[in-house]
PDB file as gemmi writes it, atoms N, CA and C in Angstrom:
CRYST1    1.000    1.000    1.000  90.00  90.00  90.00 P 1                      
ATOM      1  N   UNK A   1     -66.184 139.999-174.510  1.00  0.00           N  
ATOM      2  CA  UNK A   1     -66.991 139.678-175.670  1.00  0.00           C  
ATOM      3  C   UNK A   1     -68.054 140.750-175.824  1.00  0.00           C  
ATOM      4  N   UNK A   2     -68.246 141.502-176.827  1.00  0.00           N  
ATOM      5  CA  UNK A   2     -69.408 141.705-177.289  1.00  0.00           C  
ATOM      6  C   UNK A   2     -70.536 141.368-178.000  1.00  0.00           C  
ATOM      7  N   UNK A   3     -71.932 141.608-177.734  1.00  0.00           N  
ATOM      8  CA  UNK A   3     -72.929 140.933-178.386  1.00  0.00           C  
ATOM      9  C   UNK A   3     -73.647 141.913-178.705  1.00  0.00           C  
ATOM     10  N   UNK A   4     -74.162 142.106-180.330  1.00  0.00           N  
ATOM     11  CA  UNK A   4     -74.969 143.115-180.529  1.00  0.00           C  
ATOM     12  C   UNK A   4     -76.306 142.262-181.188  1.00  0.00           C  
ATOM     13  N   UNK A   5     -77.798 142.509-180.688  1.00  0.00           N  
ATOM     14  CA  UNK A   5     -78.664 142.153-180.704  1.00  0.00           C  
ATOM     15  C   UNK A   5     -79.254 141.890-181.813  1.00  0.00           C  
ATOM     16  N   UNK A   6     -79.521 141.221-183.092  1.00  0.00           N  
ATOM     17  CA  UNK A   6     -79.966 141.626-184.352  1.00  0.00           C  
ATOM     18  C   UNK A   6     -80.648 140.168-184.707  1.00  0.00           C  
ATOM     19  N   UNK A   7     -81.491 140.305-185.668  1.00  0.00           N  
ATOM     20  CA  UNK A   7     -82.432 139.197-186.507  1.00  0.00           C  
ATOM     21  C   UNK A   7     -81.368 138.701-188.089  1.00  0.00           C  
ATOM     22  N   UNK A   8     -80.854 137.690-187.719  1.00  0.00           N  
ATOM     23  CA  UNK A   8     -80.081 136.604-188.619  1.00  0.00           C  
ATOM     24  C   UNK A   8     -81.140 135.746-189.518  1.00  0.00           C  
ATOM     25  N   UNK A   9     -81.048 135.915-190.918  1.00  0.00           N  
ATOM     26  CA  UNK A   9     -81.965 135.349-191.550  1.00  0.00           C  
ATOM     27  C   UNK A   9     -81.485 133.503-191.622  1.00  0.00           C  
ATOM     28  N   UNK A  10     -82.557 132.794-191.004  1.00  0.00           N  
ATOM     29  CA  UNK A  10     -81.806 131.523-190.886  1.00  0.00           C  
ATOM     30  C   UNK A  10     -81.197 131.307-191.849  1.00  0.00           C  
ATOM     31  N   UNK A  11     -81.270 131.207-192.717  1.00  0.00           N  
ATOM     32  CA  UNK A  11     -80.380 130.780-194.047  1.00  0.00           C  
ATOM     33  C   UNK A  11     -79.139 130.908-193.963  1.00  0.00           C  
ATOM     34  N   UNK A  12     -78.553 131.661-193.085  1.00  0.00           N  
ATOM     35  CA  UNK A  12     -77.069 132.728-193.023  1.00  0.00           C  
ATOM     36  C   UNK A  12     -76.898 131.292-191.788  1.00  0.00           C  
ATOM     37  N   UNK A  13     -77.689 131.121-190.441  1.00  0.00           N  
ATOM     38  CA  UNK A  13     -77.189 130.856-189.552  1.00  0.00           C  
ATOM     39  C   UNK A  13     -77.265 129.218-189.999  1.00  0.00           C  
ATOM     40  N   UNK A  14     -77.540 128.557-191.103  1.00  0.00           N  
ATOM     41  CA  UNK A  14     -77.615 127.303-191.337  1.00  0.00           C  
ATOM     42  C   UNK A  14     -76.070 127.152-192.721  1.00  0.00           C  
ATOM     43  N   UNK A  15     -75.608 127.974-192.532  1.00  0.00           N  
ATOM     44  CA  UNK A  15     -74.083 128.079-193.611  1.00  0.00           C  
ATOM     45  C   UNK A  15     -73.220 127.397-192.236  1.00  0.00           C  
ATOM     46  N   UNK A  16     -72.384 126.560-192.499  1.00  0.00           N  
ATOM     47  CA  UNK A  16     -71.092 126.017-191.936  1.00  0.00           C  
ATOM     48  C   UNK A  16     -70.475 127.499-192.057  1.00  0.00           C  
ATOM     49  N   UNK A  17     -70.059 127.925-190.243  1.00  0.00           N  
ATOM     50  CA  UNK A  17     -69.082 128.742-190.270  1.00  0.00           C  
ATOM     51  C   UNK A  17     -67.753 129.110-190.725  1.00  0.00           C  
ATOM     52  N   UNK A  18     -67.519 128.180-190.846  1.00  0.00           N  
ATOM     53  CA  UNK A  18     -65.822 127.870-191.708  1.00  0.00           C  
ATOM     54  C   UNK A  18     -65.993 128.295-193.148  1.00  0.00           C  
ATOM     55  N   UNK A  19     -67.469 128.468-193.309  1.00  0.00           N  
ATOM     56  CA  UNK A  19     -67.416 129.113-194.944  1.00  0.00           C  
ATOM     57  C   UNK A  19     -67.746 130.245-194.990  1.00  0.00           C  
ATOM     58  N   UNK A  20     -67.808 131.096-193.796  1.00  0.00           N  
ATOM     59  CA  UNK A  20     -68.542 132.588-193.709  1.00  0.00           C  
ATOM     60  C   UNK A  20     -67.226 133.714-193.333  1.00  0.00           C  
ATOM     61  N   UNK A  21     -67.024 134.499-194.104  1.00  0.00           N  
ATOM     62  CA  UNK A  21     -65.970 136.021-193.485  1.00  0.00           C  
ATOM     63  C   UNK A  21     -67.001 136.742-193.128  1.00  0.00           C  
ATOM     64  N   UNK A  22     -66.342 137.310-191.858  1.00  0.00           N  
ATOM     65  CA  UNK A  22     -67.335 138.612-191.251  1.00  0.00           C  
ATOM     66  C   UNK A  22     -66.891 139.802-191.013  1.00  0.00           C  
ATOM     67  N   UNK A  23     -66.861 140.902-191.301  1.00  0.00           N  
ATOM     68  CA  UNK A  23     -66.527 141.831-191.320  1.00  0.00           C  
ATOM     69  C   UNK A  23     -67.407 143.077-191.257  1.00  0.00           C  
ATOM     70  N   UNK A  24     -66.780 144.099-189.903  1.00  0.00           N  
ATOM     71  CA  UNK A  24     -67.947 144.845-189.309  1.00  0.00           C  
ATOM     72  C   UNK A  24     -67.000 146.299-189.059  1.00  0.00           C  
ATOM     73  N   UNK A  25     -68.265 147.365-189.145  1.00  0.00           N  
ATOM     74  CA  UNK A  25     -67.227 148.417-188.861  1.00  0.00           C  
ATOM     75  C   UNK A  25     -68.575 149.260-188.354  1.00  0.00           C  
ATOM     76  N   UNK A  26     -68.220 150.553-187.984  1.00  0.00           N  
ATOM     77  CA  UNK A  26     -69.314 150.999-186.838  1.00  0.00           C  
ATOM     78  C   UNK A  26     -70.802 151.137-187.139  1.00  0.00           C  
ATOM     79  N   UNK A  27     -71.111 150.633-188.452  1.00  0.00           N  
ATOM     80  CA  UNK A  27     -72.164 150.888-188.620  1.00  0.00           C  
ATOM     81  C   UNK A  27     -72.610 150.108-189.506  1.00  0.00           C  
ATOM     82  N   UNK A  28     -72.065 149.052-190.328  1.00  0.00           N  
ATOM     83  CA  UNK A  28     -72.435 147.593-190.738  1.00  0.00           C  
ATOM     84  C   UNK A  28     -71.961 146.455-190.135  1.00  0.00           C  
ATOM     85  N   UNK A  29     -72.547 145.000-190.641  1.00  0.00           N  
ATOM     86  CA  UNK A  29     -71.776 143.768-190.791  1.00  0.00           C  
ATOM     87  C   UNK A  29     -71.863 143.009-191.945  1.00  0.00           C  
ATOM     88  N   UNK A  30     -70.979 142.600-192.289  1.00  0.00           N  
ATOM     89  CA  UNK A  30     -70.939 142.247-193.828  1.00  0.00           C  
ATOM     90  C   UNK A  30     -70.970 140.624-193.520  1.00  0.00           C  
ATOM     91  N   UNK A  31     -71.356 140.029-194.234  1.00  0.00           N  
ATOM     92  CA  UNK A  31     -71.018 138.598-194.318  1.00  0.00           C  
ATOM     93  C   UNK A  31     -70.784 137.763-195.782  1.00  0.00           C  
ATOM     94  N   UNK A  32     -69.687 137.567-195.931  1.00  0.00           N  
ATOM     95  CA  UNK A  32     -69.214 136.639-197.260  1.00  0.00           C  
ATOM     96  C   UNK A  32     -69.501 135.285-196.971  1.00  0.00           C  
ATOM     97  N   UNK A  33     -69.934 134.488-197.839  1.00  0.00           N  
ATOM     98  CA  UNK A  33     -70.255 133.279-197.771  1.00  0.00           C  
ATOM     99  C   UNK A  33     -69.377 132.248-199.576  1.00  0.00           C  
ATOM    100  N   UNK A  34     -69.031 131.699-199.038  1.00  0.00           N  
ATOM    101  CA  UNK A  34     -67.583 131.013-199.597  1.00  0.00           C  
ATOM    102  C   UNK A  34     -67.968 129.236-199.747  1.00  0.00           C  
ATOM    103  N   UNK A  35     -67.985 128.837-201.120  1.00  0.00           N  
ATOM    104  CA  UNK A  35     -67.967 127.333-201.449  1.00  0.00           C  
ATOM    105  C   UNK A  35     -66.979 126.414-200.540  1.00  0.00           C  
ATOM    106  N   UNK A  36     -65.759 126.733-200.894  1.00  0.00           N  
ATOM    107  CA  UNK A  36     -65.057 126.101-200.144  1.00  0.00           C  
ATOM    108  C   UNK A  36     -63.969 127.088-198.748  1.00  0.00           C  
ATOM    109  N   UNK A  37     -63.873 126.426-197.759  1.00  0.00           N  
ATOM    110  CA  UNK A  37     -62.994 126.400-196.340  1.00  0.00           C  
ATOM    111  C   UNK A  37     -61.406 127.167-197.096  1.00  0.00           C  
ATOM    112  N   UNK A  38     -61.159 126.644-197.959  1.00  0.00           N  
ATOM    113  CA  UNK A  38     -59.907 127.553-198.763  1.00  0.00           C  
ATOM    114  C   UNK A  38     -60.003 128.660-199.249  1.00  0.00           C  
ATOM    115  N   UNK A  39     -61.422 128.804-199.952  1.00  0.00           N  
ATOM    116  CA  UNK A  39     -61.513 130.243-200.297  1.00  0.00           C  
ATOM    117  C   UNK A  39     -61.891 131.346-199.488  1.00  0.00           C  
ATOM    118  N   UNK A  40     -62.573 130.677-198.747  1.00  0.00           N  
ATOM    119  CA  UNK A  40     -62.412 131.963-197.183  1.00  0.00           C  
ATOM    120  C   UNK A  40     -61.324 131.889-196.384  1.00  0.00           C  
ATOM    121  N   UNK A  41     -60.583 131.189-196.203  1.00  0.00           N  
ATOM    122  CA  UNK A  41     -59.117 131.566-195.603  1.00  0.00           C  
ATOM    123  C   UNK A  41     -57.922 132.393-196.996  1.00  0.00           C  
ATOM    124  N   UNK A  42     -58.200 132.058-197.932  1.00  0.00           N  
ATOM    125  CA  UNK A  42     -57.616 132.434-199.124  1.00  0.00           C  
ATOM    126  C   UNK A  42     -58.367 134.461-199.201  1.00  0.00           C  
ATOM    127  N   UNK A  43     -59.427 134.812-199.332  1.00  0.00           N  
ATOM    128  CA  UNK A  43     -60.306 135.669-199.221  1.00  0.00           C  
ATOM    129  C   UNK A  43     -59.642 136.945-197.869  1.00  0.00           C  
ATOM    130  N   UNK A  44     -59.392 135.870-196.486  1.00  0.00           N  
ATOM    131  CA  UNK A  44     -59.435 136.398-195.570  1.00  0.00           C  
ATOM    132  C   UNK A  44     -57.876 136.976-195.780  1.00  0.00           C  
ATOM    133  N   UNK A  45     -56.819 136.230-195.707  1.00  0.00           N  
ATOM    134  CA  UNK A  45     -55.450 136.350-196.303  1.00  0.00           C  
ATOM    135  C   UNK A  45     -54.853 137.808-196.953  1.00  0.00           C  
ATOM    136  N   UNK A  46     -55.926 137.458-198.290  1.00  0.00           N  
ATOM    137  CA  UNK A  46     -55.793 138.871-199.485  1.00  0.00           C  
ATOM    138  C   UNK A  46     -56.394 140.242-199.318  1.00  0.00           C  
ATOM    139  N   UNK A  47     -57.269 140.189-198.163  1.00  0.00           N  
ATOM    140  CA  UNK A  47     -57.813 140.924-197.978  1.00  0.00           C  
ATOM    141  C   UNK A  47     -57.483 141.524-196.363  1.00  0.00           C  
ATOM    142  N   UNK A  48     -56.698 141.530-195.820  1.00  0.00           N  
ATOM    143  CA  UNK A  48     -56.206 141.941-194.595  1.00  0.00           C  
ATOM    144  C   UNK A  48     -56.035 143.230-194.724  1.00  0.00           C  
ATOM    145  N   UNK A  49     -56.145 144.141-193.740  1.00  0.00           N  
ATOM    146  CA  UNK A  49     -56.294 145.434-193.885  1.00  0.00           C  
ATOM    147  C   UNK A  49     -56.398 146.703-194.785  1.00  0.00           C  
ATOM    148  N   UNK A  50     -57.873 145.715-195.880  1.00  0.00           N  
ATOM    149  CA  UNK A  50     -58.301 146.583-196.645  1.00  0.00           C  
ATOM    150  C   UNK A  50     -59.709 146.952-195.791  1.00  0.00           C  
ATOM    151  N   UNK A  51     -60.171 148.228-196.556  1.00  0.00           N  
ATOM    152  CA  UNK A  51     -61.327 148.448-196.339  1.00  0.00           C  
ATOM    153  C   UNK A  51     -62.795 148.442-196.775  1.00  0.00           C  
ATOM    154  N   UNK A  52     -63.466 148.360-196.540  1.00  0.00           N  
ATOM    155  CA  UNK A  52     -64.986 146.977-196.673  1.00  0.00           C  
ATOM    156  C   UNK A  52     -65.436 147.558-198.238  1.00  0.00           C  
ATOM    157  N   UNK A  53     -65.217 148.681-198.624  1.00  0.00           N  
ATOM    158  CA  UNK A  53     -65.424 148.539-200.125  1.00  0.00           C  
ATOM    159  C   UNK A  53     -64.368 148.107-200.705  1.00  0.00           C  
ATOM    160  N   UNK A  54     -63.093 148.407-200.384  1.00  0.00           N  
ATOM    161  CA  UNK A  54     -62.206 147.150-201.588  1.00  0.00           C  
ATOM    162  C   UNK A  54     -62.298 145.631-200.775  1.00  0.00           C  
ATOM    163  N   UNK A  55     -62.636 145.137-200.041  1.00  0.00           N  
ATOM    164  CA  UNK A  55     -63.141 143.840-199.522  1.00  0.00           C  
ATOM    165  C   UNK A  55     -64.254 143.695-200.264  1.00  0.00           C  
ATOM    166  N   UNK A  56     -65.359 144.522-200.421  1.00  0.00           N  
ATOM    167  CA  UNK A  56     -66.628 144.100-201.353  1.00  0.00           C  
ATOM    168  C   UNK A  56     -66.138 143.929-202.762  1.00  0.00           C  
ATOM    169  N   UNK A  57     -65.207 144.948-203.421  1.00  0.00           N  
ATOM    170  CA  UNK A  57     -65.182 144.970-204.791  1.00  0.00           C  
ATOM    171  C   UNK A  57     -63.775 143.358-204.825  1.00  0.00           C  
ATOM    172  N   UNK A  58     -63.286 143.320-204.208  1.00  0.00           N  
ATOM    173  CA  UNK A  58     -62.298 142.060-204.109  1.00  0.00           C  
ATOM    174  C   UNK A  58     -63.166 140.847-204.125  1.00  0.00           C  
ATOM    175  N   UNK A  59     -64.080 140.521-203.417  1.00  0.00           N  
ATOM    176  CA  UNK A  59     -64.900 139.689-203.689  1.00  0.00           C  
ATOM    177  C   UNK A  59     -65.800 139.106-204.623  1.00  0.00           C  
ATOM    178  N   UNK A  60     -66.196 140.798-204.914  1.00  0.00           N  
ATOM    179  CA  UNK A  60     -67.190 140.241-206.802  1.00  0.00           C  
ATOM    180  C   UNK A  60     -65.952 140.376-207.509  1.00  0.00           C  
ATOM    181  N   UNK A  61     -65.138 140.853-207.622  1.00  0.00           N  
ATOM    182  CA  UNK A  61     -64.086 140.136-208.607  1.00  0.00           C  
ATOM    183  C   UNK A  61     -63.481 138.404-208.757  1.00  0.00           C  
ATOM    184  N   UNK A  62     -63.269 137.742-207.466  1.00  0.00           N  
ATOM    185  CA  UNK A  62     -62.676 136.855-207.132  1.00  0.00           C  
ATOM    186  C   UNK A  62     -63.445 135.780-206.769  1.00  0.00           C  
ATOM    187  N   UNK A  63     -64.453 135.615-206.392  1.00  0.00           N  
ATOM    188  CA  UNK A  63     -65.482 135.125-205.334  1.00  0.00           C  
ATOM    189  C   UNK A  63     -66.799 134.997-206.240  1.00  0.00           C  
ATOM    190  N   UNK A  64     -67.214 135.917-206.390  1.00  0.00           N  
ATOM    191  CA  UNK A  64     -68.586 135.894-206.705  1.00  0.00           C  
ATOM    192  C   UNK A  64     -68.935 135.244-207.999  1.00  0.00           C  
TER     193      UNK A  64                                                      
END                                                                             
């Protein structure tokens, strides 16, 4: 496991995890936050090995 040390604005850490995608690459972490448990498994699905700007622009299209 890794743990990298950082300040989580409670608001983020008071979201039901089942509604959050996370996605990190060497020098961000992104976090999507999702109404419903379907649309982040739906989100996570369509978005499989894209990269975090077409994951961002997939999201304000679909999501946001």
């Amino acid at each position: 496991m890794y743990c990298i040390q950082t300040e989580i604005p409670q608001e983020i850490c008071e979201i039901d995890d089942e509604l959050k995608a996370i996605y990190h690459s060497k020098n961000s972490i992104c976090i999507w936050v999702f109404k419903k448990r379907e649309d982040r498994n739906r989100f996570l699905d369509e978005t499989a090995g894209m990269l975090k700007d077409d994951r961002e622009s997939h999201y304000e299209t679909f999501y946001n």
